[in-house]
N, C-alpha and C positions, 0 to 999 in steps of 0.2 A: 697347469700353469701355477707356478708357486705364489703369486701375487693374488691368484683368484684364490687359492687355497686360505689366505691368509684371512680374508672376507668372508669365507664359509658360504661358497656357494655349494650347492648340492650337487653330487655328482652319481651315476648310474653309470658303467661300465660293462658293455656289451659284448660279446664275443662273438661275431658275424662268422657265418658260413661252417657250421660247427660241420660239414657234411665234410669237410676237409681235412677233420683232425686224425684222420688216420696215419694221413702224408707227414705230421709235426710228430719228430723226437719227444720233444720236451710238454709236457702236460700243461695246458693253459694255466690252470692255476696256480704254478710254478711259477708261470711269467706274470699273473696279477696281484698275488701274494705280496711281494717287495711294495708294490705300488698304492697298495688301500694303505698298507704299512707306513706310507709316507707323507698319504694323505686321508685324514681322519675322515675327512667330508666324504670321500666316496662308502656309500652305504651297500651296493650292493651291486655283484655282477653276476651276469647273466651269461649262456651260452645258449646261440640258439642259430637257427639255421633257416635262412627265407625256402630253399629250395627244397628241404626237407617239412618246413612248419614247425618248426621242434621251439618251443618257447617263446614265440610271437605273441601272445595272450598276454603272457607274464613279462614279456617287456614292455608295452604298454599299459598295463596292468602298474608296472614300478615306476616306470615314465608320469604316469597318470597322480600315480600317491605321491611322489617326487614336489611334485607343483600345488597339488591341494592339502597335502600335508605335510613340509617340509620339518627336517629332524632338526635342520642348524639353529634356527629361532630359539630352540626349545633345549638344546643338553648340548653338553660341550663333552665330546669323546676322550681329549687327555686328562681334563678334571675327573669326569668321571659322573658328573652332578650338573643339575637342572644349572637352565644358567640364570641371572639375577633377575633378569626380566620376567622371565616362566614365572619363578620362584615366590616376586611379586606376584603377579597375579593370584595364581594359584591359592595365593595366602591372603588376598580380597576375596575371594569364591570361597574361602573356609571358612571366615567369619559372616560373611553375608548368611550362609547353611548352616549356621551355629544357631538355633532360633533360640535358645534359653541363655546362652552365654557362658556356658561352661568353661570355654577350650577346647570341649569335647564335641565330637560329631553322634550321636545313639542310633540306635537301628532306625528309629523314626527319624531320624535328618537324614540320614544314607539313603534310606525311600524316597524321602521329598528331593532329594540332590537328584536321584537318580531318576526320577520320573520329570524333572523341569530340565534335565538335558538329553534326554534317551527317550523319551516319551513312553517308559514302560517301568513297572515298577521292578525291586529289585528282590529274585529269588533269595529263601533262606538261605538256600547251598551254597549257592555263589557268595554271599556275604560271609559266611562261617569258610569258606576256604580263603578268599579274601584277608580274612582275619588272623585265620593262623599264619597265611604266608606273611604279612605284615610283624608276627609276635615270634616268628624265626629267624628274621633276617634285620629287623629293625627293634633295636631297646628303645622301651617309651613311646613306640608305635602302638600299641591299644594297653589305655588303660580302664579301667574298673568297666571293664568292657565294652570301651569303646574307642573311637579313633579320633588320634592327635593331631595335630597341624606338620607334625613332624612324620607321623604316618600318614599321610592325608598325600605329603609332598614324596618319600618314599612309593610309593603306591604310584605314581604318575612315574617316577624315575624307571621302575620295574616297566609299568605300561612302553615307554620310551625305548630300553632297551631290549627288548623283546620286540621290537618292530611293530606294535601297536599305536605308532604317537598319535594316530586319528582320533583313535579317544582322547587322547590329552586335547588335542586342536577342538573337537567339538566343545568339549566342555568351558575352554577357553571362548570362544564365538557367539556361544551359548549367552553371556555374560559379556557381548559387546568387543569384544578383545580382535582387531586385526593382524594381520602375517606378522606387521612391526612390534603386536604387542601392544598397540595402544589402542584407548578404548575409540572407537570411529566416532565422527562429526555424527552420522543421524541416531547415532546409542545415545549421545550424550545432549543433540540440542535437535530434536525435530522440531519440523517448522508448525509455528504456531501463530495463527490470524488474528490478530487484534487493532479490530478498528477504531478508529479515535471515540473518543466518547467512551469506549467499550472498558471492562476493568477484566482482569483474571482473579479467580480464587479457586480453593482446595476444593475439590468435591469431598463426599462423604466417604469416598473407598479411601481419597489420600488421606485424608485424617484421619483414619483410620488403622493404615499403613505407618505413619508417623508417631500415631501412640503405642504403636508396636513395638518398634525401636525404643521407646523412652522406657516404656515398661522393660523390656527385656535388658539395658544400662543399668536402669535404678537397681542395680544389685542388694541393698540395705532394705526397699520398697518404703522408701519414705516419701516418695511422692518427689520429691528433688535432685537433679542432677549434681554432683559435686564437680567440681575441675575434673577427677580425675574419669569418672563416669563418661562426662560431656568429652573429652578428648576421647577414651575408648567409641563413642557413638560415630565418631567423626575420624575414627581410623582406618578405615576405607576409602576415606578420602585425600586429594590433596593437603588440605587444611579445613579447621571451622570457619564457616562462611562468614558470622558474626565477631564484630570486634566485642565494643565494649557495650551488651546490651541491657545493663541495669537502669540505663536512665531512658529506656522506651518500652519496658513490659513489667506487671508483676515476678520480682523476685522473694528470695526469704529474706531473711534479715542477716543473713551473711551474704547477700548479694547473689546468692546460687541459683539455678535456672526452676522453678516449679513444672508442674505439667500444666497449669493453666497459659503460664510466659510462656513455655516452649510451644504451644499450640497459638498462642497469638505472635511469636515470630517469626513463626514457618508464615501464618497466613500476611502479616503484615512483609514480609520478602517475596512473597509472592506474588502481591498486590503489587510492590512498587519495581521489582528486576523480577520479570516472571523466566525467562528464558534462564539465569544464573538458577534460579530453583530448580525448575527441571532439569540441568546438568548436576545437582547434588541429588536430586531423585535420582537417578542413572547412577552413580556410586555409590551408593546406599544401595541397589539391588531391587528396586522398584519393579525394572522390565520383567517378565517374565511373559512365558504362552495360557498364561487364564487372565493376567493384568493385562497386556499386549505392551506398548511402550508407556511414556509417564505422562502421556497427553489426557490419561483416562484418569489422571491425578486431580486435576486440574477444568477449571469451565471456564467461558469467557462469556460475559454478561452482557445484555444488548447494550447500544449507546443510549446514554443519557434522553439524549431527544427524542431519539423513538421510548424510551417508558415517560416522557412528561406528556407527549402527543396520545399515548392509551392508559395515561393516566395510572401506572401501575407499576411499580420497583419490587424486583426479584432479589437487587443485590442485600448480599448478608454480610458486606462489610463495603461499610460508609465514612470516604475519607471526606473530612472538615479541614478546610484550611481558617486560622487562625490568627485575623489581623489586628491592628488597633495603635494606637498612638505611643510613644516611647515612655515607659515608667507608669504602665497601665496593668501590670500584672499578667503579662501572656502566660511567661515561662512559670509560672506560678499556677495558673486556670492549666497548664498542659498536664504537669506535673501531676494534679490531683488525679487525671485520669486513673493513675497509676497507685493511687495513694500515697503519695510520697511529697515530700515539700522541697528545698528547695537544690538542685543538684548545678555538680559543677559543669558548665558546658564552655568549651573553647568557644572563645570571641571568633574566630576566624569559621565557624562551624553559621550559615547561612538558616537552616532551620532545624528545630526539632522537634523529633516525632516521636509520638508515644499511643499504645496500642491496648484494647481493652476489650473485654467479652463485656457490653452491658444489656442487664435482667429489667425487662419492659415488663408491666403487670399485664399488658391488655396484648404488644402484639411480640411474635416469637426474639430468642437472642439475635443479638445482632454485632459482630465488632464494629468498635468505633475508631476509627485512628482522629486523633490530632494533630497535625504538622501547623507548629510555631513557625509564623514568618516574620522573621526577624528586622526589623528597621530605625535609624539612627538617623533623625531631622538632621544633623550636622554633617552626613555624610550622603546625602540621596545622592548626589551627582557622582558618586564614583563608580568606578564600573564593579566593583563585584558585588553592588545592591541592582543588578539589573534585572538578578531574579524577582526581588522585590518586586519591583514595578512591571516585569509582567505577568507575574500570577497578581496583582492588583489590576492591570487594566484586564485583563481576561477573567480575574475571579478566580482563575485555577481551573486544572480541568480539577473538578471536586465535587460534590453532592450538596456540599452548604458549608457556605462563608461566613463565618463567625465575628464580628466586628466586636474588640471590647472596648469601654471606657471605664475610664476612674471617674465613681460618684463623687470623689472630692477633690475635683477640680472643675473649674466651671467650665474650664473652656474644652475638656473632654471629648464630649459629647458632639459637640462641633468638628473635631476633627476627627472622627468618628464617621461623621456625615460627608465627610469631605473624600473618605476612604470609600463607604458605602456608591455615592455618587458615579463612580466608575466599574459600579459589580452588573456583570449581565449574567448572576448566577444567583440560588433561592440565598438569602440570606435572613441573621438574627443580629439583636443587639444585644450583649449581656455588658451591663452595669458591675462592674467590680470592685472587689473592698466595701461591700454591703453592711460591714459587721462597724464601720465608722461612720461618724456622720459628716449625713450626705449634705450637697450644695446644692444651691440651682445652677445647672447647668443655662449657659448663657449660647442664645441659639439666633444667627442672624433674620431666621424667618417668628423669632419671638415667639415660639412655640416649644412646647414640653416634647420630652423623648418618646413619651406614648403616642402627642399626637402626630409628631411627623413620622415613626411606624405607620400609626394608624394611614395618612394621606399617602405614603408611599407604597401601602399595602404589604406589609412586612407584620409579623406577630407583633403581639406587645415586649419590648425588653423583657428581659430575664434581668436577676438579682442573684451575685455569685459573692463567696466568701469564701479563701482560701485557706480560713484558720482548720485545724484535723479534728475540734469539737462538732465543725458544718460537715460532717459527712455523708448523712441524711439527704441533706437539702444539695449540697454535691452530686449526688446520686440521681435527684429531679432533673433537675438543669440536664446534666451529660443524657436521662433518658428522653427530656424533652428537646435534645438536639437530635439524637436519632429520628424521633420522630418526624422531627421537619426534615431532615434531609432524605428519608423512605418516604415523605407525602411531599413532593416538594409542589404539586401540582394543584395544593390546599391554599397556597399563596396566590393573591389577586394579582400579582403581577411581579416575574421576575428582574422584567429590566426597566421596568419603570422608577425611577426616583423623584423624591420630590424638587430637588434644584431644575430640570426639567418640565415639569407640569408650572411652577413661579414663573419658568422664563414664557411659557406656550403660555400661560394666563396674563403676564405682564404684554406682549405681542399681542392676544384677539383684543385685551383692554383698550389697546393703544389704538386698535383699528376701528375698535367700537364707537370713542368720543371721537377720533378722526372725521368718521361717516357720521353721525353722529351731527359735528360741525358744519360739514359739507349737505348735508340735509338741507341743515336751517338757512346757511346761505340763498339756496338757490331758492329757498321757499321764500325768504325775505324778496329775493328779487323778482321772483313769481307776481306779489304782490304787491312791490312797487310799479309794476308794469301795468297790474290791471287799475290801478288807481291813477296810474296817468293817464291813462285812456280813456276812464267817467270824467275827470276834469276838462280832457279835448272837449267830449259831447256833451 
């Protein structure tokens, strides 16, 4: 069928009852010849004969490799050459195998190739014929002795037509790759459990895995990714995951990625789209049979509640959400995490987050992320502040909520408490703009910032300074927020506040002199009873 032909469906052409070809003038292949001739897709015919048995084996046999290894996916017979699909791939699996970055594949990547898709390592002999046949028939197929992307695809073409394609299909499979060429739904996103409370992060083989890659980019080894670096790292892939990520990790001072950034924004995109990370592990070349898939990348940490109920946090990276009243210095307190002062962020952009390895004297590193939640008194009834108001009435799902004020304003601090009032999550108060002087903060229960912490069982405020002379005293603060959100369980009471315990104290008061009233009534009239009763007798 010339319309199936045009689709490149596979075809096997048989030659039934060969017991009878004595009776036929004309030589079967005579009459199939014209035929393969017209049609590229038929690969292969067979004569065989049921009543004799004569090639039964081998028609099933072609039948069989036909289905599990088909040639059309993979080479196009009138081109002559892999088709663009293969081609791709093929040229993701050469870079993945490239482990220093050369271009080049060396006898040691040809082993490791060969032993993570064949599970056996690869003879001399075989490599050195291998080699010449590639430095006979292909220019620029092995250079300074070793194999190019352009021999690498050569080599699969030879495989291909020589009636081998099974090796090209394993090693394609190998690396995630289906019949269509694309890489399958459980390569790219196994399913992964995370219960609410619960967070995701890197284990130590991913991080491991991913300074791999950075190292083996950093071509100069200057410890920094350039544009052109970070695009090669991320050539494997669709695209870089990351847009614009200078205003949420340590970069240089040209804005370029370091290894400390690049290690805090693999784990900070892992923390917040863990499943989008584990599909760029999976193109990056993560899977393999000693890794298994990219779930061995990655942990998922108990929920919050069960470590505040055993009193005990495993997690090594603790997001803070970051509230406080408008012209209080958020995006100012987020920034420094980063050491950077003030960056430009779109108005229509709801929070910003920024991400940080911080060095505790007493207990081990820990990242910190900060997400700024952004809020505009003139604007709370609109709906795209409704993120606003519910990570404020829930507190966020987050490890500890950060409430700032400005010392120089008095009325600060008040609405501050008014933010606090609604957290049923551990929280702190830091005071900002410490480096001016401060006011009294004016507070409806006529109390200091210390003492209504203290009554609502919250730490003492912190004192922050955003000027880049405080950097010292920056570095406290950010370690002493780690600290409360790993012990959150040090605090007297998470969802206790004080406008609460005023209104339960103003209530038993009320019922106190109430009873109190009602006492003395009945006791007066107690006693005017018995005194009317001596004056009868």
């Amino acid at each position: 069928n010339a319309e199936y032909g045009k689709q490149w469906y596979q075809r096997r052409v048989r030659g039934n009852k060969d017991d009878l070809l004595l009776e036929l003038e004309e030589s079967p292949l005579e009459l199939v010849m014209p035929l393969m001739a017209e049609y590229p897709e038929i690969e292969t015919c067979v004569e065989c004969s049921a009543r004799r048995l004569k090639n039964i084996s081998e028609l099933f046999y072609y039948a069989q490799k036909a289905v599990l290894h088909p040639t059309a996916p993979l080479y196009s017979p009138e081109a002559g050459k892999l088709k663009p699909a293969c081609a791709e791939g093929l040229r993701r699996i050469f870079r993945i195998c490239d482990m220093d970055n050369d271009g080049l594949l060396s006898d040691h990547e040809l082993n490791e190739f060969q032993k993570r898709c064949f599970n056996a390592p690869l003879q001399q002999s075989n490599l050195m014929e291998v080699k010449n046949l590639i430095k006979r028939y292909c220019d620029n197929g092995i250079v300074d002795n070793k194999m190019s992307e352009m021999g690498f695809l050569f080599l699969h073409t030879i495989f291909i037509q020589k009636g081998r394609h099974e090796t090209t299909w394993t090693v394609l499979r190998k690396f995630g790759y289906t019949d269509q060429l694309e890489l399958s739904e459980e390569y790219l996103r196994p399913y992964l459990h995370c219960e609410p409370g619960s967070s995701v992060e890197l284990t130590e083989e991913g991080v491991e895995y991913l300074k791999t890659l950075f190292r083996k980019c950093d071509m100069d080894k200057d410890g920094i990714l350039s544009p052109t670096e970070l695009a090669n790292l991320f050539s494997v892939c669709p695209n870089i995951p990351w847009g614009d990520f200078s205003s949420s990790v340590m970069t240089s001072e040209m804005g370029w990625l370091t290894e400390e950034g690049y290690e805090a924004l693999w784990t900070l995109n892992v923390h917040l789209y863990p499943e989008h990370t584990l599909e760029y592990l999976a193109y990056l070349g993560y899977n393999s049979d000693t890794r298994g898939n990219q779930l061995s990348a990655v942990q998922v940490t108990p929920a919050r509640q069960d470590e505040y109920k055993r009193q005990l946090s495993s997690r090594d990276v603790l997001l803070c959400n970051v509230f406080g009243p408008e012209g209080c210095g958020k995006s100012c307190f987020v920034n420094r995490l980063i050491k950077k002062g003030e960056i430009e962020i779109s108005p229509e952009t709801e929070r910003h987050i920024c991400i940080n390895k911080i060095k505790h004297p007493v207990q081990e590193e820990k990242f910190l992320i900060l997400q700024e939640v952004r809020y505009d008194e003139d604007r709370r009834d609109e709906k795209e502040y409704s993120l606003y108001w519910d990570l404020l009435d829930k507190g966020g799902d987050c490890d500890l909520a950060i409430i700032l004020y400005d010392t120089t304003r008095p009325d600060s601090f008040q609405k501050a408490v008014d933010i606090q009032s609604r957290m049923f999550v551990p929280s702190v108060f830091i005071g900002t703009k410490c480096d001016r002087s401060a006011v009294k903060q004016e507070l409806v229960s006529n109390c200091t910032p210390e003492q209504y912490a203290q009554m609502a069982g919250l730490p003492p405020p912190l004192l922050f300074s955003a000027m880049p002379d405080r950097e010292a005293a920056q570095s406290k603060v950010f370690q002493t927020c780690v600290f409360f959100a790993s012990h959150p369980f040090l605090q007297q009471s998470q969802s206790l506040n004080l406008p609460l315990i005023l209104k339960a104290s103003a209530i038993v008061a009320v019922s106190g002199i109430a009873a109190f009233f009602a006492f003395r009534c009945v006791a007066v009239r107690s006693v005017a009873r018995v005194a009317v009763r001596s004056m009868a007798k």
